[in-house]
matplotlib code that plots the C-alpha trace (Angstrom):
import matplotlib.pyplot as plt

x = [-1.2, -3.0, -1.5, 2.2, 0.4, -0.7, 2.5, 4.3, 1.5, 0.3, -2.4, -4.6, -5.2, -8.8, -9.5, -12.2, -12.6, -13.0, -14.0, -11.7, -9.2, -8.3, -8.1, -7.7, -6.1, -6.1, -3.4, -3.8, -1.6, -1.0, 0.7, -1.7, -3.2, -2.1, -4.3, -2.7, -4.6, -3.6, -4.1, -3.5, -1.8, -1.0, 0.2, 3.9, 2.3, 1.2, 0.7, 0.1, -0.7, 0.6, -0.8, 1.0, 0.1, 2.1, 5.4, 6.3, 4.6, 5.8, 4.6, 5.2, 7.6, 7.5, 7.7, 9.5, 9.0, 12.0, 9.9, 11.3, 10.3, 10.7, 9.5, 8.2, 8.1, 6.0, 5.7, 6.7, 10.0, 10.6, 13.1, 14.5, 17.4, 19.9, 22.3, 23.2, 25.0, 23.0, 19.9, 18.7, 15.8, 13.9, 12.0, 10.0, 11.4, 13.3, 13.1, 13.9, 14.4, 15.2, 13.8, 11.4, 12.9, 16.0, 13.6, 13.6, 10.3, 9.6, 9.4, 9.9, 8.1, 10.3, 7.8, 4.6, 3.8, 4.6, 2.8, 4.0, 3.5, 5.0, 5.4, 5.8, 6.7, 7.6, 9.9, 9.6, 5.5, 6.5, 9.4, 7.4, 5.0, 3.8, 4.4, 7.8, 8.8, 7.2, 9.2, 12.3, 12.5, 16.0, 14.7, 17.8, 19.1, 16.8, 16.5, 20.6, 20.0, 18.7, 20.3, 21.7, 20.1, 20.7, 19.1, 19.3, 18.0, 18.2, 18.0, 15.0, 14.9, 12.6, 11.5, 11.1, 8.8, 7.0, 6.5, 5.0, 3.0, 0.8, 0.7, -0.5, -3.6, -4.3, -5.5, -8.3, -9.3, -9.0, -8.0, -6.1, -4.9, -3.2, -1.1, -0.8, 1.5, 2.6, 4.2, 5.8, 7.5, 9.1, 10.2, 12.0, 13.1, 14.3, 15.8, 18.2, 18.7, 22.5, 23.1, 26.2, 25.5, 21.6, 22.7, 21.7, 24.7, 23.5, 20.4, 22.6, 23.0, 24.9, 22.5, 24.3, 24.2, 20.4, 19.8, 21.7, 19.5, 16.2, 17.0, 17.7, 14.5, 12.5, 14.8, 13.0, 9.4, 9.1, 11.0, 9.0, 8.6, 12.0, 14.9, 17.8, 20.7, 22.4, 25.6, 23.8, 22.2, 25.3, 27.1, 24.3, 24.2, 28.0, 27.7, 29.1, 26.9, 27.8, 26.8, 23.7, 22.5, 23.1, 21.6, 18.6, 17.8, 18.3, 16.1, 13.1, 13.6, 14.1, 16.5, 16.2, 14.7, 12.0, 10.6, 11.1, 8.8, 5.9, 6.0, 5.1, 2.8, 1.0, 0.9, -0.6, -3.2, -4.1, -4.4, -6.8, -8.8, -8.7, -10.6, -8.7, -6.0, -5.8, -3.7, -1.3, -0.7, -1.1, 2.0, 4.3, 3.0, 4.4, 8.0, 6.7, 7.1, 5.4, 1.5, 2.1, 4.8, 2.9, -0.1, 1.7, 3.5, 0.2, -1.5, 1.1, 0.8, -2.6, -4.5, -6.1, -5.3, -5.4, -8.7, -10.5, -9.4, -10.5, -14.1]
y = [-17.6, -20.3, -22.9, -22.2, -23.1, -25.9, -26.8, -26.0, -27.7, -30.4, -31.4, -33.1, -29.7, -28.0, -24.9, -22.6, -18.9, -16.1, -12.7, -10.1, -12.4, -14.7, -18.4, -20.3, -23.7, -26.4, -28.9, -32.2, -35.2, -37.7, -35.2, -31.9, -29.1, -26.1, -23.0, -21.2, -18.3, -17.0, -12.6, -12.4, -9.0, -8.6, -10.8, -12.3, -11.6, -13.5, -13.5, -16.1, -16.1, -19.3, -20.8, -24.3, -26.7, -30.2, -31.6, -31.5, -31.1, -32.7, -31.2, -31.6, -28.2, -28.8, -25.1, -25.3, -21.3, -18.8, -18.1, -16.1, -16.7, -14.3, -15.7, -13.5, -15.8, -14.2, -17.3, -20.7, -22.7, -24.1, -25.9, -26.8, -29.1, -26.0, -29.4, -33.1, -31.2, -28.1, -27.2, -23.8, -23.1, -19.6, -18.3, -15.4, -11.9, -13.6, -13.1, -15.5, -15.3, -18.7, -19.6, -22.2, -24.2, -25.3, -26.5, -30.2, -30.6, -31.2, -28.9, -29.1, -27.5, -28.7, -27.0, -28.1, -24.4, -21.7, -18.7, -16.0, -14.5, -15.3, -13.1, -15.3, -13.5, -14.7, -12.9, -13.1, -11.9, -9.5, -7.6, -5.6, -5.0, -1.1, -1.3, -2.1, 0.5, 3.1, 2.4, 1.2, -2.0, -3.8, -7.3, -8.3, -8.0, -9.9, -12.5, -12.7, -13.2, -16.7, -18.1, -21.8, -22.6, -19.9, -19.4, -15.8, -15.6, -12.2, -10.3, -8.9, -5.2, -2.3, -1.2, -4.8, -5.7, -2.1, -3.1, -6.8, -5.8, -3.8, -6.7, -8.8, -6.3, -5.7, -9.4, -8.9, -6.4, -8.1, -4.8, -5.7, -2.4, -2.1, -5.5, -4.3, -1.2, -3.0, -5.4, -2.9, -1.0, -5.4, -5.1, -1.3, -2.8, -5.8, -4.6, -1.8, -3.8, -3.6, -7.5, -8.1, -6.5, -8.0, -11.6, -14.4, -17.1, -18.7, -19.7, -22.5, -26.2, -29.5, -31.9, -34.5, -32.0, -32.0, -35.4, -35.8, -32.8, -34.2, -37.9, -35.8, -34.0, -37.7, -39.0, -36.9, -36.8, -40.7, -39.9, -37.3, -38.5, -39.0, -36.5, -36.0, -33.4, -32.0, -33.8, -37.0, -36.0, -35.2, -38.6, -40.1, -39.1, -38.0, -34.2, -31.8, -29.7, -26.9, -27.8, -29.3, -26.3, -23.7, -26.0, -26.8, -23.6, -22.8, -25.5, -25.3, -22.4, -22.6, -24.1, -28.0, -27.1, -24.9, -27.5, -30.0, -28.3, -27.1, -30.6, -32.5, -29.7, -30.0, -34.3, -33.3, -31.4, -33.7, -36.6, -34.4, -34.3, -37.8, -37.6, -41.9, -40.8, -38.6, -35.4, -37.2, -39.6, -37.3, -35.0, -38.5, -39.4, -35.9, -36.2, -34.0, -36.0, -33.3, -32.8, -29.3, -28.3, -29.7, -28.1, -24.3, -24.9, -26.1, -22.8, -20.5, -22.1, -22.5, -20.0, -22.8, -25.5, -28.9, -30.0, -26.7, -27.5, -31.7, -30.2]
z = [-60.3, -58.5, -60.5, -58.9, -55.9, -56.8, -57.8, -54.4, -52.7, -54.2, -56.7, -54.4, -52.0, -51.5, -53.0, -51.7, -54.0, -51.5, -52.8, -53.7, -56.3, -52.9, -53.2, -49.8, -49.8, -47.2, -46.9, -44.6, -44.3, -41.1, -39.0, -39.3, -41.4, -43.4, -44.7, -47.5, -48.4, -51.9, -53.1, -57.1, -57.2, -60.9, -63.6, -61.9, -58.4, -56.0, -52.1, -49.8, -45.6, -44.4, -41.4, -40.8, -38.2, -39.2, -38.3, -42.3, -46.0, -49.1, -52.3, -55.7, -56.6, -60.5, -61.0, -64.7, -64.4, -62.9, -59.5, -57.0, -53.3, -50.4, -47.3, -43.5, -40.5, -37.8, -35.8, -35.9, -37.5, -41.3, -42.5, -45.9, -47.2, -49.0, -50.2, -48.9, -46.1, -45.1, -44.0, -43.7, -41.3, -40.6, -37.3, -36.2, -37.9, -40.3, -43.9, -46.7, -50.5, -52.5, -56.1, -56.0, -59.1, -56.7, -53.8, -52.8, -52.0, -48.4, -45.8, -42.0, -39.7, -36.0, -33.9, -35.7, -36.2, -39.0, -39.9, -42.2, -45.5, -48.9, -51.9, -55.5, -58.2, -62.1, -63.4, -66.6, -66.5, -64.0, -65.5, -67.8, -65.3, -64.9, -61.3, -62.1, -64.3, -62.2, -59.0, -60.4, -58.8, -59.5, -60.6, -61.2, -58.1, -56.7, -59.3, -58.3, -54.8, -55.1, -58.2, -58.2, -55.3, -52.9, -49.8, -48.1, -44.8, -43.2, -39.7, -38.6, -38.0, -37.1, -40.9, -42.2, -39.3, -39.9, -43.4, -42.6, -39.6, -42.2, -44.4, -41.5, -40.8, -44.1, -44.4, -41.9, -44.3, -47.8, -49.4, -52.5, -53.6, -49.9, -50.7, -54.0, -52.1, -49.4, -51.9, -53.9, -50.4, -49.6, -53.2, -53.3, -49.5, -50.5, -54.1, -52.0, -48.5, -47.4, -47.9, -46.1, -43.5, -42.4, -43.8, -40.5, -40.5, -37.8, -39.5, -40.8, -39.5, -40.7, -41.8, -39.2, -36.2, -37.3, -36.9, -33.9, -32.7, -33.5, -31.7, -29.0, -29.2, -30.2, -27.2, -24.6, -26.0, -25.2, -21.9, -20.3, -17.4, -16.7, -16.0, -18.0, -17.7, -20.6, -19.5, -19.4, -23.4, -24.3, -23.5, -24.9, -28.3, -28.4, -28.9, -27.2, -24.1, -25.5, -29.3, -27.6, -26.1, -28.8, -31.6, -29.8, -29.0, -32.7, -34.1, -31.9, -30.6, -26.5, -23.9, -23.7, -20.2, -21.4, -24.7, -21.8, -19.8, -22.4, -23.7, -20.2, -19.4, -23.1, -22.3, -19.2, -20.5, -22.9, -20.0, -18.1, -21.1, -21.4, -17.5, -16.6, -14.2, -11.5, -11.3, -8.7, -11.7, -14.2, -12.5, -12.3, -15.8, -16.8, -14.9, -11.6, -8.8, -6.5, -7.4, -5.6, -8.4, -11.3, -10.0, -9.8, -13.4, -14.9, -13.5, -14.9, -18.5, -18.9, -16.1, -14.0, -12.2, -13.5, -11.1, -12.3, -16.3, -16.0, -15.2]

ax = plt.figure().add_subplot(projection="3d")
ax.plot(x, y, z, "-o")
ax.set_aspect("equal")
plt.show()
């Protein structure tokens, strides 16, 4: 099926073959990189481990084929446009399904990070399938889930992330005929979840909250060395605190506070690497005005102190 991902990915992507009916796939623009590493199952099934490291990815989605799309986030953030008003967006533990024919064709990735795994399958080469006569798997059902652009995103709980914690190990391994299983237990899972009730709402946002969201965000990346409270954001870019603080913690993930903080302390690091300024005006650069403070924070991120990690 490596043409379907050429099709989600692009034409101008580098292919490597790897043994054991893998393809791996390497995906650059301006803002990072992306290794796509693709398992042929059988004929209508394909998996992909997605390792994502870039702010967004347009590709070419001209899938004329009825592909169905179920999506694991173990790590990381996507985003998608679900309509001119909505965008949909999945974190670690969730699960997705969509059908690839409705996609838009660029994806977002808020906290320039996504890994996960992503099962492909074409129903119409798949439905006659062995595999799926043996087990029984409603098709249908799923096929139904994401029709006219439908976007399920669902709850994580203790037996999906039993199911794709073996899928994750099996990868160091390469052993086909264990994805080959492991894909058939996400398909009986996924064919006889209880919908309703494991169906995440909140993964959800206005596309207009979103963009006040992400100025925010923008706002304080070319401000960190200054302060800001979330009334003071708030005022600013005429949102509520309270719609603030829940929406940025659902986009990237943590309080305002907390991506505040990882941010000055990743600009730090990256200004002790540089070795021109010293850690007094590396800490003010980074919005500490105490070199003592920025010293302690610095250790508890990273495990040394800045004057140990510029030599």
């Amino acid at each position: 099926m490596d043409n379907y991902i050429i099709d989600l990915y692009g034409k101008d992507i580098d292919s490597i073959h790897l043994k054991n009916d893998a393809d791996r796939f390497v995906i650059e623009n301006d803002t990072g990189r992306g290794i796509i590493t693709n398992y042929h199952i059988c004929d209508g099934l394909d998996i992909t481990f997605n390792d994502i490291q870039m702010d967004y990815y347009e590709g070419n989605f001209e899938f004329k084929a009825d592909i169905i799309e179920i999506n694991h986030c173990k790590d990381g953030r996507c985003e998608y446009e679900i309509d001119s008003n909505t965008v949909a967006f999945v974190s670690r533990g969730d699960l997705s399904i969509s059908n690839t024919i409705d996609n838009t064709g660029t994806s977002y990735f808020p906290t320039k990070l996504y890994r996960g795994i992503s099962l492909y399958i074409d129903i119409e080469k798949i439905q006659n399938s062995r595999l799926i006569e043996e087990f029984d798997i409603n098709l249908s059902k799923i096929a139904s889930l994401a029709k006219g652009g439908n976007v399920k995103i669902f709850r994580s709980n203790e037996r999906l992330e039993h199911i794709f914690y073996e899928f994750y190990n099996a990868q160091k391994y390469f052993l086909k005929e264990y994805l080959k299983v492991k894909s058939i237990e996400l398909l009986l899972f996924v064919s006889n979840i209880d919908w309703d009730n494991e169906i995440k709402n909140t993964s959800f946002l206005n596309k207009k909250q979103l963009y006040k969201i992400k100025k925010v965000r923008n706002f304080i990346l070319k401000n960190l060395e200054n302060h800001y409270t979330i009334a003071q954001l708030s005022k600013k870019f005429d949102i509520s605190a309270s719609s603030l603080k829940n929406q940025f913690k659902k986009l990237y993930g943590q309080s305002i506070y907390s991506y505040t903080k990882k941010l000055r302390l990743e600009k730090s690091k990256s200004l002790l690497l540089k070795g021109e300024m010293s850690i007094t005006q590396i800490a003010l650069e980074s919005g500490y005005e105490n070199p003592a403070k920025f010293s302690s924070a610095f250790k508890k991120e990273f495990g040394v102190i800045p004057s140990k990690f510029q030599t």
